[in-house]
C-alpha positions in Angstrom: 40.6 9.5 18.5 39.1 5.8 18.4 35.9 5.0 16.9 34.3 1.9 16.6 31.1 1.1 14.4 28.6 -1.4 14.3 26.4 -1.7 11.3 23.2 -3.4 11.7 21.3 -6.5 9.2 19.9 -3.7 6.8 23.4 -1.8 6.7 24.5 -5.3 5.4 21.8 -6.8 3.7 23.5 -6.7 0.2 26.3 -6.0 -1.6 24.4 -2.0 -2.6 24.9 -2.0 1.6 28.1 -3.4 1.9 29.4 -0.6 -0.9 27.9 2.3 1.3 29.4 0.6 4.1 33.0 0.7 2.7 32.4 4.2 1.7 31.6 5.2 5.2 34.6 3.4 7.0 37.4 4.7 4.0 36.1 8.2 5.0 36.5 8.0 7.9 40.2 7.1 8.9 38.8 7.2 12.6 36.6 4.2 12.7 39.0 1.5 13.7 36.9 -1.5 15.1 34.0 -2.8 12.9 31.2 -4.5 14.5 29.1 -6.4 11.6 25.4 -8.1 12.0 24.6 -10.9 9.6 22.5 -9.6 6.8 19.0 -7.9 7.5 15.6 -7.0 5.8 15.5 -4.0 3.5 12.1 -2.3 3.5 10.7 -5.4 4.8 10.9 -7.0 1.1 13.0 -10.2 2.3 13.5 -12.3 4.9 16.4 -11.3 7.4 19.1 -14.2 7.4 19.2 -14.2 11.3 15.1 -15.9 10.7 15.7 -18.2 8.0 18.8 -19.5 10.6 15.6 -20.0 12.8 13.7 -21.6 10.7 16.1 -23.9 9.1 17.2 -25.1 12.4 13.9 -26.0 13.5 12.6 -27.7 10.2 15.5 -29.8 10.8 15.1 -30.1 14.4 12.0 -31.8 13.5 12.4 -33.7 10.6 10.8 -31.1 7.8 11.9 -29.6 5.0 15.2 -27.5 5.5 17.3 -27.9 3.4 15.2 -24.8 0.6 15.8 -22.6 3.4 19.5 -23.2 3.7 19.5 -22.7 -0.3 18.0 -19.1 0.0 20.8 -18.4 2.9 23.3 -19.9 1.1 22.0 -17.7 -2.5 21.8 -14.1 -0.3 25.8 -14.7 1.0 26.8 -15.5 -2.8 25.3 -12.9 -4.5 26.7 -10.7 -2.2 30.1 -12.0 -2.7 29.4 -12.5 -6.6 28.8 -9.0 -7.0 31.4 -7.3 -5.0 33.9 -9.4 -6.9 35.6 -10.6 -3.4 37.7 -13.1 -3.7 36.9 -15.7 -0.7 35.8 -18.8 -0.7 32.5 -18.6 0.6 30.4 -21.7 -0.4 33.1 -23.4 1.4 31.9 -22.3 4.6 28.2 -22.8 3.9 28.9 -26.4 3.1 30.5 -26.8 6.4 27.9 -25.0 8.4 25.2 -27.1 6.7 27.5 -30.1 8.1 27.2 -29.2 11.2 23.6 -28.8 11.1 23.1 -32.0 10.0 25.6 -33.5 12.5 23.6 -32.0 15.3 25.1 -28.5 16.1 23.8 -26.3 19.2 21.2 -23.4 18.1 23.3 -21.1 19.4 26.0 -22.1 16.9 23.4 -22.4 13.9 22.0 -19.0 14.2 25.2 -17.2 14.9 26.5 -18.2 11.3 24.9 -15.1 9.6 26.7 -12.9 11.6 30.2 -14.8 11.3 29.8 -15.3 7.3 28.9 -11.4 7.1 31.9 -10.2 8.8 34.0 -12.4 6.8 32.7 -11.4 4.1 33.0 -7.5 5.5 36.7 -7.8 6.4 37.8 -9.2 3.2 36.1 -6.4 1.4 37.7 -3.9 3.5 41.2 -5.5 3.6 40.6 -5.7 7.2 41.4 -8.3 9.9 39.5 -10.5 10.8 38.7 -11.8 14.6 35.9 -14.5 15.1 34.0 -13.3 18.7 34.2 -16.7 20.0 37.5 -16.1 20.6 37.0 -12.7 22.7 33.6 -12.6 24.1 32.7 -15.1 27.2 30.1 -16.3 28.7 30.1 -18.2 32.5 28.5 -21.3 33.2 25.3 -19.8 34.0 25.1 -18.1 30.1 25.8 -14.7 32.1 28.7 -12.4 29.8 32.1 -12.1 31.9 33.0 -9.3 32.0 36.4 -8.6 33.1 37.6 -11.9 31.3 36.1 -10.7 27.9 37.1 -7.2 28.3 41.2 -9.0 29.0 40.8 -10.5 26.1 39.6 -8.1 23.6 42.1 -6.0 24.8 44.9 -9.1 24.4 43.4 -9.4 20.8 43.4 -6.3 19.7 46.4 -5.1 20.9 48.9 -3.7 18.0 45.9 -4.3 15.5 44.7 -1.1 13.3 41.6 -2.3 11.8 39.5 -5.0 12.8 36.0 -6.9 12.0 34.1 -8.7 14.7 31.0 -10.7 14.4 28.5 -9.3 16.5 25.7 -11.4 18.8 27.7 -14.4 20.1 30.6 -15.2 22.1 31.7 -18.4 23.6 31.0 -20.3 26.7 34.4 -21.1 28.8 34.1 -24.7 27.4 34.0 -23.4 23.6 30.5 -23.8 22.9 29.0 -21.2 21.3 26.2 -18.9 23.0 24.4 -16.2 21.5 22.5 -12.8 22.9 19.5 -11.8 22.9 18.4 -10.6 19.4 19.5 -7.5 18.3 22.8 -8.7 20.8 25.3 -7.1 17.9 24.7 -4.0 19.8 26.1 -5.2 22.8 28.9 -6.6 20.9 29.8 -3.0 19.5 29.7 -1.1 23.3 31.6 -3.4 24.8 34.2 -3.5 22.3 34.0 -0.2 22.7 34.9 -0.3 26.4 37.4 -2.7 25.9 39.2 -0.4 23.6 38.6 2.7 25.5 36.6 4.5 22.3 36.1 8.0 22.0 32.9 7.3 20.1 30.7 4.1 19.5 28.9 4.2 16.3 25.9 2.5 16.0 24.5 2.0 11.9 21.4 1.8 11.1 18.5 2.6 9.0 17.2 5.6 10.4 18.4 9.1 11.7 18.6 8.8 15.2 15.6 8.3 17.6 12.4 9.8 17.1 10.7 11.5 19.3 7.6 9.1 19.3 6.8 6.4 16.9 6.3 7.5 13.2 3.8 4.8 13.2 1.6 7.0 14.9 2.8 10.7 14.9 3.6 11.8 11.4 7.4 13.0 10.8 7.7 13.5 14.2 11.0 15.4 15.6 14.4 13.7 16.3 16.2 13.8 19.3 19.5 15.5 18.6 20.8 14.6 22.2 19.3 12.7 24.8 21.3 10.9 28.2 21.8 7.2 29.2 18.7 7.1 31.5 16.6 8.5 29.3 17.4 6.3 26.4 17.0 3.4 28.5 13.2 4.5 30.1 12.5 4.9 26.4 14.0 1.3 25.1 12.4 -0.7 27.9 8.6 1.0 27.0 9.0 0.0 23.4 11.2 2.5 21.8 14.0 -0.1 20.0 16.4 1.5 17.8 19.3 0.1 20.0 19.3 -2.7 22.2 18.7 -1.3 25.9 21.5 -3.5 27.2 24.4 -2.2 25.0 24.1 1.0 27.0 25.6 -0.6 30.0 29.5 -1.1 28.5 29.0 2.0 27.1 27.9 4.1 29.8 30.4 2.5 32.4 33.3 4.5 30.5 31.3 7.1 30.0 32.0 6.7 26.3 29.2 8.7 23.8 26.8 6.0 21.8 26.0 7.9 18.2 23.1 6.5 16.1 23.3 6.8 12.5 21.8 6.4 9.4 23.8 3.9 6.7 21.7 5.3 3.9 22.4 8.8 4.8 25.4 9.0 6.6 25.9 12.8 6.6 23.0 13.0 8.9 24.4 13.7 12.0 21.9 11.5 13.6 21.5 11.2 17.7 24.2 11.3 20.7 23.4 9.2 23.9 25.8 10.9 26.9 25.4 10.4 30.4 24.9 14.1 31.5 23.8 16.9 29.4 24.0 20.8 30.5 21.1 22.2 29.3 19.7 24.2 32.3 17.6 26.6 29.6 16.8 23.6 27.1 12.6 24.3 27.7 12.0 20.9 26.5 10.1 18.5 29.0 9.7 16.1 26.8 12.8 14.2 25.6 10.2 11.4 24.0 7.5 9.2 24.1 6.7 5.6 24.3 4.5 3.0 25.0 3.1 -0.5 24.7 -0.4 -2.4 24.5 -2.0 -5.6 26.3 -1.1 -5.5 30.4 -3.3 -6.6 32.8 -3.5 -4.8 36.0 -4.5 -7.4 39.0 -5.4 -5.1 42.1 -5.4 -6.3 45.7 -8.0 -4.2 47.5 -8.1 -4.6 51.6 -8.8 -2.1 54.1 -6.2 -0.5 56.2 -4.1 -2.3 53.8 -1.0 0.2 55.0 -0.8 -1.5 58.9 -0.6 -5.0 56.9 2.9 -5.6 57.0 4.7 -7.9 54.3 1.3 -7.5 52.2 3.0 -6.8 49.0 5.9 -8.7 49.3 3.4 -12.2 50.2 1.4 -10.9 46.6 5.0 -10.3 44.6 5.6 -13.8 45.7 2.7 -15.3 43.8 4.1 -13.9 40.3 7.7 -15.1 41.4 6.5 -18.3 42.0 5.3 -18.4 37.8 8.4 -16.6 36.9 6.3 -13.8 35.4 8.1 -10.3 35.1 6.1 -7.4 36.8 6.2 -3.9 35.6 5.0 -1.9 38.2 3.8 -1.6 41.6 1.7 1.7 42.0 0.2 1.7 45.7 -2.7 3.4 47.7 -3.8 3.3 51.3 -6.6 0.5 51.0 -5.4 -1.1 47.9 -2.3 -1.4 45.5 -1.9 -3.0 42.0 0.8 -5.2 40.1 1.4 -4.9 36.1 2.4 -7.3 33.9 2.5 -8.3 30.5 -1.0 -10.0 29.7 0.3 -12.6 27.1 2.1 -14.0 30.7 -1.3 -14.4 32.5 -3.9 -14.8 30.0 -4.2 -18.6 30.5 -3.9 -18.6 34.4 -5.7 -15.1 35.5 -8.3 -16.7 37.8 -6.0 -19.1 39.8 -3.5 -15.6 39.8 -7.0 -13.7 41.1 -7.9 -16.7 43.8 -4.2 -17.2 45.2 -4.1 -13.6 46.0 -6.9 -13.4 47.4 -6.1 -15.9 50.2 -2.4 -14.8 50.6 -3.0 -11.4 50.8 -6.0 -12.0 53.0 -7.8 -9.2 50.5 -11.3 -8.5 50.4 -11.4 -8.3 46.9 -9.1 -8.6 43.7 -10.0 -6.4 40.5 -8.2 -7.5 37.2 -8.4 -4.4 34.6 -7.6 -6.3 31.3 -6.3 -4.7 27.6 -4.2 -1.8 29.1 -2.2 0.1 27.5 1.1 1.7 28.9 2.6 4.9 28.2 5.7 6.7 29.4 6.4 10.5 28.9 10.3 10.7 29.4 12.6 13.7 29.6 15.5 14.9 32.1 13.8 18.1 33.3 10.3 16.2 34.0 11.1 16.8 37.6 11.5 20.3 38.0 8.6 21.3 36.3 5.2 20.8 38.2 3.0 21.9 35.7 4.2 18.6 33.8 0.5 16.5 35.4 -1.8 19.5 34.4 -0.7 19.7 31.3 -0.6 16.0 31.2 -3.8 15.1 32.1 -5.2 18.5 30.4 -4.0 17.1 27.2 -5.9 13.5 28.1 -8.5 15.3 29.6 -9.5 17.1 26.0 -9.9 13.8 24.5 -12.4 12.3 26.6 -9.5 9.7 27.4 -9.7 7.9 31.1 -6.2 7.2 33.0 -6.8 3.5 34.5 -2.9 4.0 36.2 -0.5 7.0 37.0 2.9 6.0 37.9 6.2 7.9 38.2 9.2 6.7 39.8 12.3 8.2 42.2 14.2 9.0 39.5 11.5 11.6 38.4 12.3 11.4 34.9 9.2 10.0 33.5 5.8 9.7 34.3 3.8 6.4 33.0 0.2 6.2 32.3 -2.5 3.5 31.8 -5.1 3.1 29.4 -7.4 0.9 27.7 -5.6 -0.3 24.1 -8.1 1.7 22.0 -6.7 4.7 23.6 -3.0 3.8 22.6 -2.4 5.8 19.4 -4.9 8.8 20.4 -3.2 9.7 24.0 0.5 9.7 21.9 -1.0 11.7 19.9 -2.4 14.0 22.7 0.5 14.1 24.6 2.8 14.5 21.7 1.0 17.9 20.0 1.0 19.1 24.2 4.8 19.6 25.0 6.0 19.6 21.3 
């Protein structure tokens, strides 16, 4: 059996972490590829190194101060090595970096550092090897990951090996130039090492137990999900939830290979398992969880007989395309149908959005619902259950709460709801103390 673990910025945000760390992998004679981020925030109480990265490289970028920042990273990597007593050379490396900056480096390059130093750092400490990502994840010429070369070459690099640490988050561009994820990319690192290795089980370390299901934030000690399937994790990440980074189910889920979260800081916690099918036929649970997110604007193009218009919604689609702005959904009637999106992308432009739409869409009027609030109830058996809207709306319903938007798409495993932002916490709430 082959496991491989990633452990996130607070499983490695000092050398307390990086001791619990070792104590989890020298248990467990099974985790065989380590996946390491670069040093996090514990309890928000310091800055994550990842940030300062930011920061540094922009205070330089433009001439400011820079050089205090790149102390403070430069004091979080030695005390970390100071303390565990390893025996690398690590100021070395910061000098270089700090070169580099000040020779002009690439972002991508700058901000990868904290992941690089960390697992450096990590493999020394574990008396692992040690494999610098640059040299087995790639990127095309459009910043898009390939695939089947990167998955050649892990497997290339790897092969023969018995333990090895990789920095997560970056890769390399064919030409050697460094390119990073998206934040929180580690993740995507681990599951498609995973792949590459043909894991039985991708670990993924972290500060909490598994997923919740619904934000503690907001519903007090609510239950964890002890199991839940790709499609369902991924409804859930896209509407807010973000324990794991939606795109690391992809590698993952194309060998069918189980995701596990769990908890650095209590690592006997079994935590939660992401599978692609679960047989649970007489599981009663509807719910699997719930998520949501504030501030959409909902622009609605109103036109009678709007159903004999053909290439209506496509002409309105168009006019977001045209800005590059992302839309969420497209819920549709017989004399009018709407288009979501995120309002922080349409705030500044709404009216000429309102007026364009107006004239390609030939409407005869365009209502713009602003500070809406998105909610999506998710779960596996949501579709063979039709009491799942009564009780739904019901629960709403007892809270005076108005639904501005239903929506629920073919794959019948969730059903999303609008509502104005004051509403946000109170419908959770609602909907949570309903079906659990």
């Amino acid at each position: 059996m082959i496991k491989v673990a990633k452990f996130g910025g607070t499983s490695l945000a000092d050398a307390n972490q990086f001791k619990k760390v070792y104590d989890i992998i020298k248990h467990d004679t099974l985790i065989k590829y380590v996946i390491a981020s670069a040093p996090g925030s514990i309890n928000n109480k310091n800055n994550k190194i990842t940030d300062l990265l930011y920061l540094c490289y922009e205070n330089k970028k433009n001439n400011t101060s820079y050089k205090e920042i790149f102390a403070q990273i430069s004091e979080i990597f030695n005390n970390i090595v100071d303390t565990l007593k390893i025996d690398i050379k690590i100021q070395n490396e910061l000098e270089q970096i700090l070169l580099e900056l000040q020779d002009g480096c690439s972002k991508d390059y700058f901000v990868s550092r904290g992941e690089y130093l960390n697992s450096i750092i990590l493999s020394k400490y574990l008396d692992f090897k040690y494999i610098d990502a640059k040299d087995i994840i790639f990127f095309d010429d459009n910043g898009v990951l390939d695939a089947n070369k990167t998955n050649t070459q892990i497997c290339n690099a790897l092969k023969g090996i018995e333990n090895v640490v990789v920095p997560g988050f970056y890769g390399s561009m064919f030409n050697g130039r460094i390119k990073t994820f998206t934040r929180g990319g580690s993740d995507i690192t681990g599951a498609i090492v995973a792949k590459a290795v043909n894991a039985d089980v991708y670990e993924n370390w972290t500060d909490v137990s598994g997923f919740l299901m619904a934000d503690p934030r907001i519903i007090k000690k609510p239950k964890k999900i002890e199991v839940i399937t790709y499609r369902e994790l991924r409804e859930l990440a896209y509407m807010g939830a973000t324990v794991l980074h939606d795109e690391a189910v992809f590698p993952a889920r194309q060998s069918n290979i189980p995701i596990n979260i769990r908890n650095t800081n209590f690592p006997l916690d079994c935590g939660t398992l992401i599978v692609d099918q679960i047989n649970d036929k007489e599981d009663p649970k509807i719910i699997t969880g719930i998520a949501g997110k504030k501030e959409y604007t909902i622009f609605s193009i109103c036109k009678e007989n709007m159903a004999a218009s053909v290439g209506i919604i496509k002409r309105a689609l168009e006019v977001f395309e045209a800005r590059k702005i992302i839309i969420e959904h497209v819920p549709t009637g017989i004399d009018k149908f709407s288009v979501v999106v995120a309002s922080k992308n349409v705030n500044q432009i709404e009216n000429q959005i309102s007026d364009e739409l107006k004239l390609r869409c030939k409407a005869e009027n365009i209502e713009v619902s602003n500070n809406i609030a998105l909610i999506a109830s998710v779960g596996r058996h949501i579709k063979n259950k039709s009491s799942i809207f009564k009780r739904l709306f019901g629960a709403l319903e007892k809270e005076n709460i108005d639904i501005k938007l239903i929506s629920q798409g073919l794959s019948e495993i969730n059903v999303i709801i609008g509502v104005d932002n004051k509403n946000f916490e109170k419908s959770i709430t609602a909907i949570y103390n309903e079906f659990v």
